[in-house]
C-alpha positions in Angstrom: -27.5 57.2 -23.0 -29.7 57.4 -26.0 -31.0 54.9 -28.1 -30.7 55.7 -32.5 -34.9 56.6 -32.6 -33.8 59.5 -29.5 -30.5 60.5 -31.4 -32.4 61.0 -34.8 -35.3 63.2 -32.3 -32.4 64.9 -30.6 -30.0 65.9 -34.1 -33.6 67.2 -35.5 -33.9 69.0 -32.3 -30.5 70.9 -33.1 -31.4 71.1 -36.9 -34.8 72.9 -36.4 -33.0 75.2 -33.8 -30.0 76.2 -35.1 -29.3 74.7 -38.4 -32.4 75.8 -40.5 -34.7 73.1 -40.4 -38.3 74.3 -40.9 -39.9 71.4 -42.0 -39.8 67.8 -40.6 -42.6 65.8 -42.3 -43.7 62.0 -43.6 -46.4 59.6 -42.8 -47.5 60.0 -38.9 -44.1 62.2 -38.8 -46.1 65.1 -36.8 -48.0 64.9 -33.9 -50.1 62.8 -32.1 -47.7 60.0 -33.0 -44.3 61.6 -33.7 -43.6 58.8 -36.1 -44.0 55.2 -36.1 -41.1 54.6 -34.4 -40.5 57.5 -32.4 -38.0 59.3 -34.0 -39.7 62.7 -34.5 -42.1 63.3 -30.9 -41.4 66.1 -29.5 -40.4 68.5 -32.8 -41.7 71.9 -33.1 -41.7 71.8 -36.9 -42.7 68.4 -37.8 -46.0 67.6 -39.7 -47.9 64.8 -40.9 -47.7 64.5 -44.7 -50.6 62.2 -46.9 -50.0 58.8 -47.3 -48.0 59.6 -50.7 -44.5 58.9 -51.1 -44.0 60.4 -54.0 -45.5 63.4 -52.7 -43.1 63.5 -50.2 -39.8 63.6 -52.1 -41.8 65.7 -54.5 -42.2 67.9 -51.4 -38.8 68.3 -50.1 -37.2 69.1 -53.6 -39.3 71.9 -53.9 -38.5 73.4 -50.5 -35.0 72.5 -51.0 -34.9 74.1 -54.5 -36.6 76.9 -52.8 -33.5 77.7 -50.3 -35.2 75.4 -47.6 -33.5 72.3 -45.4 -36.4 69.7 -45.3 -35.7 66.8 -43.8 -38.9 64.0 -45.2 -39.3 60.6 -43.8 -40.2 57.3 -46.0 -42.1 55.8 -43.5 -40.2 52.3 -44.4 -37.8 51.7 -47.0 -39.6 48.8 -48.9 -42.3 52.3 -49.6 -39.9 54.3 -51.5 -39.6 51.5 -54.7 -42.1 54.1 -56.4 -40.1 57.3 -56.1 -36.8 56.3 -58.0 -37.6 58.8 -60.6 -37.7 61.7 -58.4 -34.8 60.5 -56.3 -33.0 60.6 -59.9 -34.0 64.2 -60.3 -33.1 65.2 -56.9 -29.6 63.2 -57.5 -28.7 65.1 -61.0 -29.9 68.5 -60.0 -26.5 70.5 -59.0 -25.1 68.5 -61.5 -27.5 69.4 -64.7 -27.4 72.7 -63.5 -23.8 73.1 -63.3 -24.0 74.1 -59.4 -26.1 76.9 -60.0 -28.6 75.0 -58.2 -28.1 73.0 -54.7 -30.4 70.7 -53.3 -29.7 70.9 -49.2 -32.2 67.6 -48.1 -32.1 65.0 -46.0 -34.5 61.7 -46.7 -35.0 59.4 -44.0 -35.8 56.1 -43.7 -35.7 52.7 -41.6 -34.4 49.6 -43.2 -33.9 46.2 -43.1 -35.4 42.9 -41.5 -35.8 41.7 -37.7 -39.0 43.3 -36.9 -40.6 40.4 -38.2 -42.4 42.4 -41.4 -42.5 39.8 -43.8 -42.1 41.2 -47.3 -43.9 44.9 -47.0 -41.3 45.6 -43.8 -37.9 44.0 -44.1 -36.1 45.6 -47.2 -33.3 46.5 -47.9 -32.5 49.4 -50.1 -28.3 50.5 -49.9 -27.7 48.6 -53.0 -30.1 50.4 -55.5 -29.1 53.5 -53.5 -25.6 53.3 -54.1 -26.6 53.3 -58.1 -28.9 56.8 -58.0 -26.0 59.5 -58.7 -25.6 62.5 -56.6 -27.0 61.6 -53.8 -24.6 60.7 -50.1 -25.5 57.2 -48.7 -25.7 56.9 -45.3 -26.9 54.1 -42.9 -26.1 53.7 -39.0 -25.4 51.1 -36.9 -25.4 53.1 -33.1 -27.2 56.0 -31.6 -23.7 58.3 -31.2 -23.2 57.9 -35.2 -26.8 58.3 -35.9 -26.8 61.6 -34.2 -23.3 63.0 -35.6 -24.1 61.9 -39.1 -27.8 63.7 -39.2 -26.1 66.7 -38.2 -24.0 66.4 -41.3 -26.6 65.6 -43.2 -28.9 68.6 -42.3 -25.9 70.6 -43.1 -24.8 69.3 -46.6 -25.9 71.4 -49.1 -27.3 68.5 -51.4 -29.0 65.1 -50.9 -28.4 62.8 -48.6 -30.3 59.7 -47.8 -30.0 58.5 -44.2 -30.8 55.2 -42.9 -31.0 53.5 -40.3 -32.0 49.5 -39.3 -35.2 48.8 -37.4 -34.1 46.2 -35.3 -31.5 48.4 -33.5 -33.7 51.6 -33.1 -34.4 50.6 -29.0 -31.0 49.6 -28.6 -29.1 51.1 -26.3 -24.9 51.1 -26.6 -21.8 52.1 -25.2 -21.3 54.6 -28.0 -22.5 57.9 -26.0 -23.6 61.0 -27.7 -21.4 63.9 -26.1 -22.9 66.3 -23.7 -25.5 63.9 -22.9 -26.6 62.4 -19.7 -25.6 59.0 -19.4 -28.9 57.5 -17.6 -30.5 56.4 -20.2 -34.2 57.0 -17.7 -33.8 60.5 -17.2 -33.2 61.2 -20.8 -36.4 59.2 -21.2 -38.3 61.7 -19.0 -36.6 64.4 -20.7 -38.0 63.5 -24.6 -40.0 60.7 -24.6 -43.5 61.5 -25.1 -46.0 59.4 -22.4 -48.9 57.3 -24.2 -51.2 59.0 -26.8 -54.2 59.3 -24.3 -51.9 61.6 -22.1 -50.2 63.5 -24.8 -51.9 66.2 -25.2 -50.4 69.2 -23.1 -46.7 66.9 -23.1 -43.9 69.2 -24.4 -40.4 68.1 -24.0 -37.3 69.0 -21.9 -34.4 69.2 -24.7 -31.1 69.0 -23.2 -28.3 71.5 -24.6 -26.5 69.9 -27.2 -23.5 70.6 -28.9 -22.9 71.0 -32.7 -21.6 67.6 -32.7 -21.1 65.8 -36.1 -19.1 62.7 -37.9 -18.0 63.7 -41.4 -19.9 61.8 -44.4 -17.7 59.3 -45.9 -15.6 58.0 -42.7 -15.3 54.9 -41.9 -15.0 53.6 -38.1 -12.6 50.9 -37.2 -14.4 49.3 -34.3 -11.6 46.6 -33.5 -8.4 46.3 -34.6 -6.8 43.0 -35.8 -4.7 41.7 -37.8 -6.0 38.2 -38.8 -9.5 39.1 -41.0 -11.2 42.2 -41.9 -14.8 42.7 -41.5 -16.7 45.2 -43.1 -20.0 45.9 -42.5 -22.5 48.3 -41.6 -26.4 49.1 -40.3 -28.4 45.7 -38.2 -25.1 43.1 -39.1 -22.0 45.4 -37.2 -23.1 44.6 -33.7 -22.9 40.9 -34.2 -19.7 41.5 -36.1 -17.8 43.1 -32.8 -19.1 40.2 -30.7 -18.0 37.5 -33.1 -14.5 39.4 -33.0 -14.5 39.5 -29.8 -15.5 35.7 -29.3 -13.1 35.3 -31.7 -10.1 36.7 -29.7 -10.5 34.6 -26.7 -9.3 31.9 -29.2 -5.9 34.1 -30.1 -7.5 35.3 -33.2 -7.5 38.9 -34.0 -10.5 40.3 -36.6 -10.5 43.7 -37.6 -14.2 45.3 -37.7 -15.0 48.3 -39.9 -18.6 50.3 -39.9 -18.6 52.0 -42.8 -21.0 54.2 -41.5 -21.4 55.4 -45.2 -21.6 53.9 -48.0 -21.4 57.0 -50.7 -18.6 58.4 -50.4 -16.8 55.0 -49.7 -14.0 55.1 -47.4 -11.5 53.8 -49.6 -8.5 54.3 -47.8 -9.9 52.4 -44.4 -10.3 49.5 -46.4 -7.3 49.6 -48.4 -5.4 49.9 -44.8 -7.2 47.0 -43.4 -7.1 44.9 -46.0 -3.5 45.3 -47.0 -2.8 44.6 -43.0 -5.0 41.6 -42.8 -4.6 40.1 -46.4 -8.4 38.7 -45.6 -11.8 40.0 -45.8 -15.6 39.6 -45.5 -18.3 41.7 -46.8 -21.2 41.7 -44.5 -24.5 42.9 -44.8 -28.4 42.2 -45.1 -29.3 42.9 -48.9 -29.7 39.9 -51.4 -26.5 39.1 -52.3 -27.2 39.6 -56.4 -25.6 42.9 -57.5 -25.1 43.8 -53.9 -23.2 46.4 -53.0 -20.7 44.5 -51.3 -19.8 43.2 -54.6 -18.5 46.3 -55.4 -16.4 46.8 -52.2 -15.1 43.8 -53.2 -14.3 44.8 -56.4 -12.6 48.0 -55.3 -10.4 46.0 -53.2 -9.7 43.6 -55.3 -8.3 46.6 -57.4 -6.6 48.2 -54.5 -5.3 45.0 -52.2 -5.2 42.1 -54.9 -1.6 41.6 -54.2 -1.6 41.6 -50.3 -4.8 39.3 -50.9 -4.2 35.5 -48.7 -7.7 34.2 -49.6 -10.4 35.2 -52.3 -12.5 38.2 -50.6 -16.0 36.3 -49.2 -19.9 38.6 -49.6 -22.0 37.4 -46.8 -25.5 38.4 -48.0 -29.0 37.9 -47.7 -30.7 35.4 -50.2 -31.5 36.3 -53.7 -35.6 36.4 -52.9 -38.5 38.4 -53.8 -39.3 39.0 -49.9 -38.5 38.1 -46.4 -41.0 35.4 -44.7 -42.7 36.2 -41.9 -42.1 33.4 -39.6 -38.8 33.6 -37.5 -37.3 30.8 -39.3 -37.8 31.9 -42.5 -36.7 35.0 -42.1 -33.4 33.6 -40.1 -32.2 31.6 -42.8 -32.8 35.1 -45.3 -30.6 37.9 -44.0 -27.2 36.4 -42.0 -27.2 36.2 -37.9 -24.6 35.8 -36.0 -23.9 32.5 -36.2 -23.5 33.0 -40.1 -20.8 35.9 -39.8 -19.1 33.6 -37.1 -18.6 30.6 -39.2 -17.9 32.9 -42.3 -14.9 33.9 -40.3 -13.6 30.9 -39.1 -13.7 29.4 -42.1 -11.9 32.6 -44.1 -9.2 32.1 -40.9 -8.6 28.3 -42.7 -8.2 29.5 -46.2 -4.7 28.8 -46.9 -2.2 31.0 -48.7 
């Protein structure tokens, strides 16, 4: 049973191994560290880049234009503000070149709040993502998806960004990786590195994986209902499946959908849901102007506006320059569970 920072070690493993990969790199990406949350210890071809985002995305379109699979990391999302130029470039490249030239990279990066960052740590980034053409969107909510959709990642053959939140890197779930050894210790002595003083000689034990991968732009229907659909994705989802869940022991039934990815949208998942359920909330932890769950709502406004029983609802974070520091603050900023709750009941009152 991994957790999504041993996923995202293990689909690297698999990349470097058999899919290509010859450079893994970011801030603190190589060795001693192995990045700052884990996610790259252990990786033969990882290195440690200069503190320079835009050298980094610089980097990896020139490997990929040279006919190489880098996978770069943004150390945290709220750092990559800086490099929106070069992610343009990267987008529009197979494009402006009529295919003649691909552009097979993967950019990494946590997101979101709950790690108590305050305003350098806790962004969100899906929403001006979504608006850079060219590139696949996608960010995780569980370690099995994490490591399916990396492996599709490393193998598309042009950009994709890949995020993940930082409040659900330790967690562990019941979504298991297959192949995998379900005690979640002994996969910890198998590729978790010990501390940095006794690190020196450590290699790791990699398990034999298989090729496994989810397809980029599916959609996973967590619970099925026919009451309220949910959609969400990244640090919200989990709290979404235990509010449906909650929910059902009061005879209502909510539908949850992880979008998993964001470009390409699912549009068919939706319109399925939606149609079914005739109700819907938009869930998810960027500032709630021009959010990108405004345009899911849009789409399904212009897909489901007939089987529509109540106006669509965005549940959003606030429309501030930052997140605060101090737990309340940064409570009332981004929605917790007890706001995706009370968003439900109260869409389950809207009359007809």
């Amino acid at each position: 049973m991994a957790n999504i920072a041993q996923a995202i070690r293990l689909a690297l493993h698999l990349g470097e191994t058999k899919l290509g990969v010859k450079d893994i790199f970011g801030e603190d990406v190589g060795p001693p560290l192995g990045g700052v949350f884990t996610c790259t210890q252990g990786l033969a071809n990882a290195w440690n880049s200069p503190l320079d985002e835009r050298g980094i995305v610089g980097m990896a379109i020139g490997l990929a234009m040279a006919g190489q699979r880098p996978v770069a990391e943004i150390q945290f999302c709220d750092y990559i503000f800086n490099t929106i130029d070069l992610l343009k470039l990267a987008g529009n490249t197979c494009w402006s070149t009529a295919g003649q030239i691909n552009l097979p990279l993967v950019l990494m990066t946590p997101v979101g709040a709950g790690i108590h960052g305050s305003i350098y740590h806790s962004h969100s980034f899906e929403s001006i993502a979504t608006h850079i053409p060219g590139w696949k969107i996608i960010l995780v909510s569980n370690p099995r998806d994490a490591y399916g959709l990396l492996v599709s990642a490393i193998k598309d053959p042009n950009p994709v960004l890949f995020m993940y939140p930082k409040a659900l890197i330790r967690v562990q779930t019941e979504d298991q990786i297959p192949g995998l050894t379900k005690d979640p210790r002994e996969l910890s002595k198998m590729i978790d590195a010990p501390p940095l003083d006794n690190r020196s000689s450590w290699k790791p034990s990699w398990p034999d994986l298989p090729d496994f991968e989810i397809p980029i732009g599916k959609a996973k229907v967590c619970t099925e209902g026919k009451d309220v659909t949910v959609i969400s994705y990244g640090r919200p989802l989990p709290w979404c499946i235990e509010v449906a869940k909650e929910l059902s022991k009061e005879n209502y039934s909510i539908e949850v959908i992880d979008l998993r990815t964001l470009y390409p949208l699912d549009d068919e998942t939706i319109r399925t849901s939606v149609n079914k359920t005739g109700r819907v909330i938009v869930v998810n932890e960027d500032t709630e102007v021009t959010n990108f769950g405004e345009h899911i709502i849009r789409k399904i406004l212009e897909m489901c506006f007939y089987s529509l029983q109540a106006p669509p609802k965005l549940l959003a974070g606030a429309n501030t320059p930052g997140i605060g520091l101090a737990v309340p603050l940064e409570e009332a900023q981004v929605p917790q569970k007890i706001d995706i709750l009370n968003a439900t009941l109260s869409m389950l009152k809207e009359k007809a």
